[in-house]
C-alpha positions in Angstrom: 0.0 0.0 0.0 1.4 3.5 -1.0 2.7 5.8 2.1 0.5 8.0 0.9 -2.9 6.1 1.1 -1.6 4.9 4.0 -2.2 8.0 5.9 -5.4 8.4 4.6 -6.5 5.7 6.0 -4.6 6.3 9.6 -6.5 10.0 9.3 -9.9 8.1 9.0 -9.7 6.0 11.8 -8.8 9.1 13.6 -11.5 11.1 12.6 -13.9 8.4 13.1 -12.6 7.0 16.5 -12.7 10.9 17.7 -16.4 10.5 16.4 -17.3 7.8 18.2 -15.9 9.2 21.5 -18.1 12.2 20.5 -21.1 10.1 20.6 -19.9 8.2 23.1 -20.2 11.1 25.0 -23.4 12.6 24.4 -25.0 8.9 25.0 -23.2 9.1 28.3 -24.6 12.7 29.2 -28.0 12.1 28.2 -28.5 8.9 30.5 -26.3 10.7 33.3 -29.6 13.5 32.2 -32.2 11.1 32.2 -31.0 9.0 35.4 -28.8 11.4 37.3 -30.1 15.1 36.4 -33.5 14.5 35.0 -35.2 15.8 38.0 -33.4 19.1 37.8 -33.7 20.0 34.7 -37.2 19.2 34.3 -37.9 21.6 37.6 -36.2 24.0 35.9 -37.9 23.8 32.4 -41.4 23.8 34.9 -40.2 26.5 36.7 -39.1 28.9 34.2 -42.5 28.5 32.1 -45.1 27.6 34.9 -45.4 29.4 38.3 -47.4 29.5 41.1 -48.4 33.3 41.8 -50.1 34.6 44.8 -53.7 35.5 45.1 -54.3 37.7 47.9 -57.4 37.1 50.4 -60.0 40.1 50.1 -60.2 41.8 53.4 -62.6 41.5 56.0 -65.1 44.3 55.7 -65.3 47.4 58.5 -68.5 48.0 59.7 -70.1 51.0 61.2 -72.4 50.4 64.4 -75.5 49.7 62.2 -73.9 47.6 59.9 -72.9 50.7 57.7 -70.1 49.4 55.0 -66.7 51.8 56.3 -64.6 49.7 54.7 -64.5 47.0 52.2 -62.6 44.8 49.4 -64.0 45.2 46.0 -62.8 42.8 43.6 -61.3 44.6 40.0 -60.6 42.3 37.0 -58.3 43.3 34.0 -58.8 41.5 30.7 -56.1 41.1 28.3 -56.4 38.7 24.8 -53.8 36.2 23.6 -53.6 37.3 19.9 -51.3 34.0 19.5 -52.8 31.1 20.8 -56.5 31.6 19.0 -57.1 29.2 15.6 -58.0 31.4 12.1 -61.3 30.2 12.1 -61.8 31.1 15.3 -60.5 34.6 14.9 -62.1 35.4 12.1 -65.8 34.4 12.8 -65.9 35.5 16.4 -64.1 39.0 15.8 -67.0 41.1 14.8 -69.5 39.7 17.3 -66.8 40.0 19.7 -66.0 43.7 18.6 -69.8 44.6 18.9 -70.3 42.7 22.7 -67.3 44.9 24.0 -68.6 48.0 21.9 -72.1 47.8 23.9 -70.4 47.3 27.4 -67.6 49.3 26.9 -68.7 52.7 25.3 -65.8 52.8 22.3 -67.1 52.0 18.8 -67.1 48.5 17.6 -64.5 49.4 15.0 -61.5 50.3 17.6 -61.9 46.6 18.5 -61.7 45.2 15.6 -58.8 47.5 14.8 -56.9 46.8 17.8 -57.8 42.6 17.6 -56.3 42.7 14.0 -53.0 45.2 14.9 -52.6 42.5 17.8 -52.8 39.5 15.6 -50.5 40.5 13.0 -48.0 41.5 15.8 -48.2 38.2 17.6 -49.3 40.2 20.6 -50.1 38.0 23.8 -51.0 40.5 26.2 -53.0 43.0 24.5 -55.2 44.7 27.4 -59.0 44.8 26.2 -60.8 46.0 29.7 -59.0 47.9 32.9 -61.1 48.0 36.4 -63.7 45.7 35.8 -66.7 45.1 38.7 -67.6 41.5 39.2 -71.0 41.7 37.2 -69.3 42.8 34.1 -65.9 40.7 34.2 -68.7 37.7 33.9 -70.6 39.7 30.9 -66.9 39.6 29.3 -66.2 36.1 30.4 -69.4 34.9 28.3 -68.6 36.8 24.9 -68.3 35.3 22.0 -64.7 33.6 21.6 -63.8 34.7 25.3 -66.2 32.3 26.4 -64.0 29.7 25.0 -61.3 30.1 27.7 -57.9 30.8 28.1 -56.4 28.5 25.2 -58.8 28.9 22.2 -60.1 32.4 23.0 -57.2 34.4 24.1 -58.9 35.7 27.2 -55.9 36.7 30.2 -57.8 37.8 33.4 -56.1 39.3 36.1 -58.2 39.4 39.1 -57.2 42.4 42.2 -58.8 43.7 45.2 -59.0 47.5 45.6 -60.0 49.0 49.5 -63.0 51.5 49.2 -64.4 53.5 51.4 -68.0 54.3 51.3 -67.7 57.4 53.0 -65.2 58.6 50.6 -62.8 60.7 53.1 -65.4 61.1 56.1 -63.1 59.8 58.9 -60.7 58.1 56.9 -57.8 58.3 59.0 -59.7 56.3 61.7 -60.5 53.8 59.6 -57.0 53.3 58.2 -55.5 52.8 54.7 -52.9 51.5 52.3 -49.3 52.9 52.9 -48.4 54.8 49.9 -45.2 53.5 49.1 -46.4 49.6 50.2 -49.6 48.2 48.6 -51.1 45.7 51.0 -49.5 47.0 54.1 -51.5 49.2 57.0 -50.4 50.2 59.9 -52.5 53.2 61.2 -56.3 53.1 61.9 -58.6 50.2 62.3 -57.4 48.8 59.0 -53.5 48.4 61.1 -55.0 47.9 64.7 -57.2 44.7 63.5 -55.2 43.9 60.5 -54.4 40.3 61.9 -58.3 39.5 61.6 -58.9 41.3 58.3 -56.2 40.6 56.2 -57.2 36.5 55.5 -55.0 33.7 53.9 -53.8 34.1 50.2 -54.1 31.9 48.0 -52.1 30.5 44.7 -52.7 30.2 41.3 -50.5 28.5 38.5 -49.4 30.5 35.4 -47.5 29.9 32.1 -45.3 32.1 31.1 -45.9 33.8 27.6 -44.3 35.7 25.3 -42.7 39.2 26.5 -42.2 38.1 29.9 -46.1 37.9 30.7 -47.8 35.3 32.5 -51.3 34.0 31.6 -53.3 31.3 33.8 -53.1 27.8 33.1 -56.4 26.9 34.3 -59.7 28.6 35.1 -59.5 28.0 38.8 -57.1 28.8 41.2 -54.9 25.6 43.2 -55.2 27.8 46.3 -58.3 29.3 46.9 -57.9 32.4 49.7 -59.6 33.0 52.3 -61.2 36.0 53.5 -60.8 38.1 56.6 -62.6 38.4 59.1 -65.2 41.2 59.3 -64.8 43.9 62.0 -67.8 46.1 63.3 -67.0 49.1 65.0 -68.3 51.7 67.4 -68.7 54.8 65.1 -71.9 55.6 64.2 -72.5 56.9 60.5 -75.0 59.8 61.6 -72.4 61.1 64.4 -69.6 60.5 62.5 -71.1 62.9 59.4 -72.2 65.7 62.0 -69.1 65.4 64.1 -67.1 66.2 59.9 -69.0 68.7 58.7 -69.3 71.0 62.0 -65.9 70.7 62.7 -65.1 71.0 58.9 -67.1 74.3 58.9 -65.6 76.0 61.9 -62.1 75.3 60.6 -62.5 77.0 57.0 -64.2 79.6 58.8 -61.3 80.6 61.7 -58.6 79.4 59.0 -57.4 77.2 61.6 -54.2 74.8 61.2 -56.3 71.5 62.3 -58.4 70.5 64.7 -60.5 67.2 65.8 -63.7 66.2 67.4 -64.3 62.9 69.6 -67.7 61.9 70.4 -68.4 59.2 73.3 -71.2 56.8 74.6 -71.4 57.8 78.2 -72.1 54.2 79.5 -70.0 52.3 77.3 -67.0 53.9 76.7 -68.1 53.4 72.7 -66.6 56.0 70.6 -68.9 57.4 68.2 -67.4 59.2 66.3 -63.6 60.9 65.0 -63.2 63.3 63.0 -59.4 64.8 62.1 -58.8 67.7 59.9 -55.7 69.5 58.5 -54.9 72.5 56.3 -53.2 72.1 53.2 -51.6 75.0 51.4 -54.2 75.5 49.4 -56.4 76.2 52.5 -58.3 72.8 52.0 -58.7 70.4 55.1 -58.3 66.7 54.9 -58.0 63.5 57.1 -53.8 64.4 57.5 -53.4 62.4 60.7 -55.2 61.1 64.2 -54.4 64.5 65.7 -57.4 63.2 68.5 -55.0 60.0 69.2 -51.6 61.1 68.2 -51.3 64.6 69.3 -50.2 65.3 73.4 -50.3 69.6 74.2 -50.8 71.3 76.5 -54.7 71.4 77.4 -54.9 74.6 78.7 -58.0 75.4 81.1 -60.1 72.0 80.0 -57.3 70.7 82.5 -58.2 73.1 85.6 -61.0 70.9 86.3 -58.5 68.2 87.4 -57.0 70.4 89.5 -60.4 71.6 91.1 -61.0 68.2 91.6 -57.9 67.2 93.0 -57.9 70.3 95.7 -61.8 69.3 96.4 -60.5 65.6 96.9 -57.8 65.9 99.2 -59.8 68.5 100.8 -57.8 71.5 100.9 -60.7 73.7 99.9 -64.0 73.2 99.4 -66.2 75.1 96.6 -67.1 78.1 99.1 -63.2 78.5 99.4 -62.5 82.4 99.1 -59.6 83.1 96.1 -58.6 86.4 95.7 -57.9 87.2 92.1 -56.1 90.7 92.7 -56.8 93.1 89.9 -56.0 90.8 87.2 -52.6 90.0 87.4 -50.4 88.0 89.8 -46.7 87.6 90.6 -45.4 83.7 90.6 -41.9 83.1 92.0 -40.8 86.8 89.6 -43.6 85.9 86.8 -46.7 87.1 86.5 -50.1 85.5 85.7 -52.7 86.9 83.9 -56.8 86.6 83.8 -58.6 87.4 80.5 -60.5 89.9 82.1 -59.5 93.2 82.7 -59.6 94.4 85.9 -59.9 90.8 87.2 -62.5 89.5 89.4 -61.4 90.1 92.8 -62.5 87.7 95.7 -64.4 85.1 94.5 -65.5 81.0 95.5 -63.4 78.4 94.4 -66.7 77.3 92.1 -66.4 80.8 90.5 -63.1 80.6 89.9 -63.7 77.8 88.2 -66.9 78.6 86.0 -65.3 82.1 85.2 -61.9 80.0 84.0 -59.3 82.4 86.6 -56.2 81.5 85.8 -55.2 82.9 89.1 -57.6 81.5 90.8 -57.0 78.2 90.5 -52.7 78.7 90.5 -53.4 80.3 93.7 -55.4 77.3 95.2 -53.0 74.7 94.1 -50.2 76.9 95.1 -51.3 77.7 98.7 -52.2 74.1 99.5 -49.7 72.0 97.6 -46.4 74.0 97.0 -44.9 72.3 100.2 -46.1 68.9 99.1 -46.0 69.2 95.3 -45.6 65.5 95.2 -49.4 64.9 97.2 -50.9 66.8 94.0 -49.5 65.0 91.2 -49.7 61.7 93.2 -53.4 62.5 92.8 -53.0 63.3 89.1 -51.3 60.0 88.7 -53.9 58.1 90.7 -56.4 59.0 87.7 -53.9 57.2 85.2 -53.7 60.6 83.8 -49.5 60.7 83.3 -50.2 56.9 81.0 -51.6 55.8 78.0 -55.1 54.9 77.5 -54.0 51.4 76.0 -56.2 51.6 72.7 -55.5 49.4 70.0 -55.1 51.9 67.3 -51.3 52.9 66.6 -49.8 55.9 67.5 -51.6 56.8 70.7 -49.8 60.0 72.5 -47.4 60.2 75.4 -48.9 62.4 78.3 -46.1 64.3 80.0 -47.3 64.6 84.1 -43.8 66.4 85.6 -43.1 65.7 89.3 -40.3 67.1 91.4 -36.8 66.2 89.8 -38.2 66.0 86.3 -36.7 68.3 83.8 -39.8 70.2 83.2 -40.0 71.3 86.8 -39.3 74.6 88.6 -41.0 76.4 91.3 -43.7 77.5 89.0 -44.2 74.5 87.5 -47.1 73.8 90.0 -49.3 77.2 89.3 -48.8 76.4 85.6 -49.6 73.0 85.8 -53.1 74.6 87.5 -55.1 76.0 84.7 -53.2 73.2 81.8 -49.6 74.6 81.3 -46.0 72.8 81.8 -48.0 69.3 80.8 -49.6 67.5 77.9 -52.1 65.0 77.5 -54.3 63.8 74.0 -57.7 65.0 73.7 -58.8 61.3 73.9 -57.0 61.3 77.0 -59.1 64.7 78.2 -62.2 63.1 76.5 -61.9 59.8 79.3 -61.8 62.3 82.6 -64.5 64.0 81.5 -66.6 61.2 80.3 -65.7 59.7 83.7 -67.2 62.7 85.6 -70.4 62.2 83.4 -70.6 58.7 84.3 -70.8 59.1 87.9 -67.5 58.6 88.3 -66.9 55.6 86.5 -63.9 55.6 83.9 -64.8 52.9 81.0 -61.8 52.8 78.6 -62.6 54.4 75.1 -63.9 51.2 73.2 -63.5 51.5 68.9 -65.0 48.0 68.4 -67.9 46.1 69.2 -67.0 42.4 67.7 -65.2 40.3 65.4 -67.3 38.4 62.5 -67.0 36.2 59.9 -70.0 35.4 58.4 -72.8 35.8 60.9 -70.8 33.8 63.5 -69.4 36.3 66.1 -65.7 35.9 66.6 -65.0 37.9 69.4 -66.9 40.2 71.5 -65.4 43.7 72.9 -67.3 44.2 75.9 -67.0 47.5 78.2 -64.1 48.0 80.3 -64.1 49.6 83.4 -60.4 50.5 84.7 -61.5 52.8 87.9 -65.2 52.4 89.4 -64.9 55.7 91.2 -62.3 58.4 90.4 -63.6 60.3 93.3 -65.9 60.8 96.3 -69.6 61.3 95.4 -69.7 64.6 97.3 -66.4 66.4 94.8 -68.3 64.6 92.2 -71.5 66.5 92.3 -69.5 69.7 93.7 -68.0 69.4 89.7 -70.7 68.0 88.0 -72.6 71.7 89.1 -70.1 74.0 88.7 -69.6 72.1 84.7 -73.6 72.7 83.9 -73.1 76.3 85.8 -70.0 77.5 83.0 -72.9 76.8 80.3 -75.6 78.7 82.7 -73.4 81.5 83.4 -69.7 81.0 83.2 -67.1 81.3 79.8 -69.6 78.7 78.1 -73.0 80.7 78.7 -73.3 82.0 75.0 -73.8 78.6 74.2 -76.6 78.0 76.7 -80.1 76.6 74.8 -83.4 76.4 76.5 -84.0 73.5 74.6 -81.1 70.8 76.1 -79.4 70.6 78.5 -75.1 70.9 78.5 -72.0 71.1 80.6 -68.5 71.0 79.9 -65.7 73.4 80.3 -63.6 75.9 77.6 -60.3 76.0 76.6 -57.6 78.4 75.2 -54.0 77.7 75.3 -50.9 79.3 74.2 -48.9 77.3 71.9 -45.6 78.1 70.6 -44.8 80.6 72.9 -41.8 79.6 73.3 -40.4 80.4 69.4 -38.9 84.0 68.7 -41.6 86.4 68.1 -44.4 84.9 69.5 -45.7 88.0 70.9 -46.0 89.6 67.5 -48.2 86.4 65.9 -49.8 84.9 68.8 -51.2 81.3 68.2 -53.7 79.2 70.1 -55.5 75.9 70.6 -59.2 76.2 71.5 -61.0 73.4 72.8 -64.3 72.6 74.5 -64.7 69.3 76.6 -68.1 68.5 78.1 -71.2 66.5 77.7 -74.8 66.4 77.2 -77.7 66.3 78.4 -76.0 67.7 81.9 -78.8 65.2 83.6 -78.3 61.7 82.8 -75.7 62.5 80.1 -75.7 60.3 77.2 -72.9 61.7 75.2 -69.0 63.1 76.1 -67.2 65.0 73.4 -64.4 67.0 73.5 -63.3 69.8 70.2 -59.9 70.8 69.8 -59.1 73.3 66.9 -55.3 74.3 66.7 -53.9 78.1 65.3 -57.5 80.1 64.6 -57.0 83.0 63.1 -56.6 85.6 65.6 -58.3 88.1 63.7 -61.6 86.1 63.9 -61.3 84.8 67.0 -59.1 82.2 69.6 -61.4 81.6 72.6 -62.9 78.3 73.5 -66.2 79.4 73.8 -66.1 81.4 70.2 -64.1 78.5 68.3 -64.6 74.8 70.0 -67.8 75.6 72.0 -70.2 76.6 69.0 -68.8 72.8 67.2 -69.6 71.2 70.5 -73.4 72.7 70.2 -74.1 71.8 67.1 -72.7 67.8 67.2 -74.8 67.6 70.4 -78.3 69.9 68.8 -78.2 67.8 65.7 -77.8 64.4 67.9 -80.5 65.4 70.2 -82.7 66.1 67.1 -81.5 63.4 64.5 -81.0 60.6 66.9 -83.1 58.4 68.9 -81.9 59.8 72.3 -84.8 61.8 72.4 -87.0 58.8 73.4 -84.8 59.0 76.6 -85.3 62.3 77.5 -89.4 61.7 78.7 -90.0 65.4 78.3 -93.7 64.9 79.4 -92.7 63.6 82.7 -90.1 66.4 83.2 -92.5 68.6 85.0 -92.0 71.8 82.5 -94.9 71.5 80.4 -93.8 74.9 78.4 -90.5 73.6 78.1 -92.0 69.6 76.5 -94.1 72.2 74.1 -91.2 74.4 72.9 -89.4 71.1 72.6 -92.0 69.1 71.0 -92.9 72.5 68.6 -89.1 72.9 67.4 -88.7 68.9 67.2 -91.5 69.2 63.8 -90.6 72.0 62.5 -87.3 70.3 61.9 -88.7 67.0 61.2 -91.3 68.8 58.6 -90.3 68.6 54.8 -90.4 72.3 53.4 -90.1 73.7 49.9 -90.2 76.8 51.1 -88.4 79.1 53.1 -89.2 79.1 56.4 -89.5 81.6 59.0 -86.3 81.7 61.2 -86.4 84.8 62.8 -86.6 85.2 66.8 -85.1 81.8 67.2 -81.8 80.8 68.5 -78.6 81.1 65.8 -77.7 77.3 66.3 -81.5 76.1 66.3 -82.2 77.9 63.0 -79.2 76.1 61.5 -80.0 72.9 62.4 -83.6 73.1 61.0 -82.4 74.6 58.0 -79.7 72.7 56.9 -82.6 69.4 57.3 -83.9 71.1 54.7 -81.7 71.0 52.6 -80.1 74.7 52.5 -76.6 75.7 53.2 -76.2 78.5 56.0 -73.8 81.3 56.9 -74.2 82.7 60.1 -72.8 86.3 60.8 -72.8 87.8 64.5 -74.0 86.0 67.9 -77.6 84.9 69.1 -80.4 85.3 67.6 -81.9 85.3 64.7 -82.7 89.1 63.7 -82.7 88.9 59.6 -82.3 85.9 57.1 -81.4 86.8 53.3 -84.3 84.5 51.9 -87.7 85.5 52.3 -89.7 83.0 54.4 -92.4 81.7 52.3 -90.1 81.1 48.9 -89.6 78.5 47.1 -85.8 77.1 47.5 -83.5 74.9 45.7 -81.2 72.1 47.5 -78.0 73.4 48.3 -79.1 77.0 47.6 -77.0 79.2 50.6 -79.1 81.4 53.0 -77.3 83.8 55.5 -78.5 84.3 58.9 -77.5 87.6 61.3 -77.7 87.6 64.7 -77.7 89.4 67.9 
């Protein structure tokens, strides 16, 4: 054999001996795939075309008292079409009836649809979205179309099922109720929605995809492999009615006064139920909005609703009693080198300790706790802490305030730490806080906890059942008791709260204004206040405890408690005395007044009667007038103080709803 041939030959048994290793080889890795590996790679084929995605659970629901929707999951469907996946014939004889179906339900002209189908088909599109934001009722109308109704694989159809919170009272106490972090869908932490989240967020589920061109993901089947389950349903406390009138008086008074914020707190008596909260702060554009719980969150200085604490505490450990000469000087008192000051000029001399107290002296009441406690500070604010007032409250809602109670050795504490501390300075405390003490004098003494929810449901089983909590069954003796409960229905009579005294029902409660930010360089030249009103109502067998708090009033207009907070705290308890049922509590035939039942009974159908046309307001009280003309439907401005002397629409005219009316009084 030639050389030459010869190393042909040697090259071919190279090449096809290197083959045969080759395929030796690849025989070798694919059983070492199929027996060794096979597992693996197959999970990872499944994996990176199929996937389990999860479904969250809709949220339980949040219930007002009377079953009132607050809060509640709404499922949303978005419907996409799979331009790939549907056969010719299929395409072309559903597309038209298809086009039409959407077309009827959908508004847009049956041509876009079939414009958009055929754009999609001839781009391969798999994820063309058809529908955004579908209810329930129509994601089934789609569902059943023509060529949808074929499913996932023949018809294209992609559905994408969400849950979106709503709030049936649009922004009416929103705040309380709670909502979605802004930056974290899914997550709350503040309100009812983050207090109760544990029972109301449910069990998510899981649902198996395929992954599709573009990086999408449609379903593989119909159903889900997980099905979710929903949370549990909570009903609160609020009440829908209260909650509305609490809003829009406090609302009103704010864009009036051009306050910063303020909130209102409305409690059952009894119960400790919370009826309603309502939170309000200024934007720059001078609108007011649920910003944050200011009625929870927000510790300050109380100002003079606090000097009824220290009445109580003096009349407790009996260093005075309500006869108890103060003298007031001539207005103005020195402290330890700083002087304290009475809003009235001229001051009010030597007056009762109950006078003191109706007529809000600042003086007078740093000059009782002063005398009797500055060489036992200690004794008084041992008392103050024996009413739980330097803690929390305990609710469940997030973001409850820190009251600030200074002793001796605290670093808020000086010699005239004690006066200031008298009438609500050098200490802060919530308005919740505030609201408790007071609703604790209305109850006889009795401080129930403030309760936000009634029970846990699911279904029409009852989970779990928030009953009333009593934490102290008598905050003091029953003869300070009645001492204070007197003096708090004489301020209304005849003390800083008598402009807002009504012949009609029964109030008591005490004013507040406070410095605030007296402390910043030139406070002196723009003065700011926080006015507030604490009380409840009726002052006999009180069924109601509220407390208004409105920060920064305009100055200009006005910064007292009894011009800012007190007028808020007569109209939430006038329209609930009128729109509620707890006038079939009152027994105003048994009351002995038969003029007073009649004037009751008279203005109780007037504002219960259905006008269409003006009526006659004239000679009644400012706040009355309101309320029975805003029933009928008219929106009032009220200029001046007391009553009703001229109203800008004739009585006897015909009126539309919403039409404004403007009432002046004197």
């Amino acid at each position: 054999m030639p050389v030459t041939d010869k190393n042909i030959l040697n090259r071919f048994y190279f090449i096809a001996g290197g083959m045969f290793i080759f395929a030796g080889l690849i025989a070798f890795k694919m059983v070492s795939i199929q027996l060794v590996e096979g597992d693996k790679y197959r999970d990872l084929a499944k994996k990176n075309t199929t996937q389990n995605f999860v479904i969250a659970a809709n949220r339980g629901n949040v219930y007002a008292d009377d079953g009132s929707l607050l809060a509640t999951s709404v499922p949303k469907y978005d419907i996409r079409f799979d331009a790939v996946t549907v056969s010719s014939e299929d395409f072309k004889e559903h597309l038209v009836p298809l086009s039409n179906a959407l077309s009827k339900l959908l508004g847009k002209p049956a041509s876009y649809y079939q414009n958009i189908f055929r754009k999609a088909r001839a781009n391969k599109n798999r994820y063309l979205l058809v529908a955004k934001g579908l209810g329930y009722s129509d994601y089934i109308r789609v569902k059943n179309m023509p060529l949808f109704e074929k499913g996932p694989y023949r018809g294209g159809i992609i559905v994408k099922q969400y849950t979106v919170r709503e709030h049936p009272l649009g922004k009416i106490g929103e705040r309380l109720i709670g909502n979605e972090k802004r930056n974290e869908p899914g997550v709350y932490e503040v309100g009812f929605e983050g207090a109760f989240n544990k029972y109301l967020k449910g069990i998510e589920g899981q649902r198996l995809k395929q992954k599709i061109a573009q990086g999408q993901w449609k379903p593989v089947y119909d159903d889900n492999e997980v099905e979710p389950q929903d949370g549990y349903d909570i009903v609160t406390t609020i009440n829908v009615n209260i909650q509305d009138i609490a809003h829009h008086a406090l609302l009103k008074q704010l864009e009036y006064y051009e306050a910063d914020h303020g909130s209102v707190i409305v409690m059952e008596v009894k119960t400790g139920e919370i009826k309603a909260v309502s939170n309000l702060g200024r934007t720059s554009e001078g609108k007011y909005y649920e910003k944050r719980n200011y009625a929870v969150w927000e510790s300050h200085e109380p100002g003079s609703t606090f000097k009824v604490m220290a009445m109580m505490a003096a009349l407790e450990d009996k260093m005075i009693d309500t006869s108890t000469v103060v003298d007031t000087k001539e207005g103005s008192k020195l402290f330890y080198g700083r002087n304290i000051h009475d809003s009235r000029r001229g001051g009010y001399g030597k007056i009762s300790a109950a006078k003191a107290l109706e007529v809000s002296s600042n003086i007078g009441l740093a000059t009782i706790i002063d005398d009797n406690y500055a060489k036992q500070p200690q004794k008084f604010i041992d008392r103050l802490k024996s009413w739980n007032l330097d803690k929390k409250i305990g609710i469940p809602i997030t973001g409850e305030g820190n009251p600030i109670i200074p002793g001796p050795g605290h670093k808020l504490w000086s010699k005239n730490a004690l006066p200031s501390m008298a009438y609500g300075y050098n200490l802060q405390i919530t308005p919740l806080q505030t609201l408790a003490f007071y609703n604790a004098i209305a109850n006889n003494g009795v401080w129930v906890k403030p309760r936000f929810i009634q029970e846990i449901r699911v279904m029409n089983d009852k989970v779990q059942r928030f009953e009333t909590e009593e934490v102290n069954s008598g905050i003091c003796s029953r003869k300070t008791l009645g001492e204070i409960q007197d003096i708090l229905k004489n301020i209304v009579i005849r003390g800083t709260g008598e402009s807002l005294y009504s012949e009609y029902f029964s109030m008591a409660g005490k004013t507040g204004t406070a410095r605030t930010e007296y402390w910043l360089p030139g406070w002196d030249e723009d003065r700011k206040y926080i006015s507030s009103f604490a009380g409840y109502f009726p002052a006999e067998n009180p069924k109601y405890s509220c407390i208004v708090v409105i920060h920064k009033p305009s100055t200009k207009k006005g910064y007292y408690g009894a011009d800012v907070t007190g007028p808020v705290f007569k109209r939430i308890a006038q329209k609930i005395f009128t729109d509620s049922p707890l006038i079939d509590t009152l027994e105003l035939e048994n009351s002995g007044d038969v003029m007073l039942a009649g004037d009751y009974e008279n203005y109780y159908e007037r504002v219960r009667s259905n006008y269409s046309n003006v009526p006659n307001v004239v000679g009644m009280a400012g706040m009355d007038a309101v309320s029975l003309l805003e029933n009928t439907g008219l929106k009032v401005r009220l200029v001046g103080n007391g009553t009703v002397v001229q109203q800008s629409l004739k009585s006897g005219e015909p009126f539309k709803k919403g039409q404004n009316i403007t009432l002046n009084l004197q």
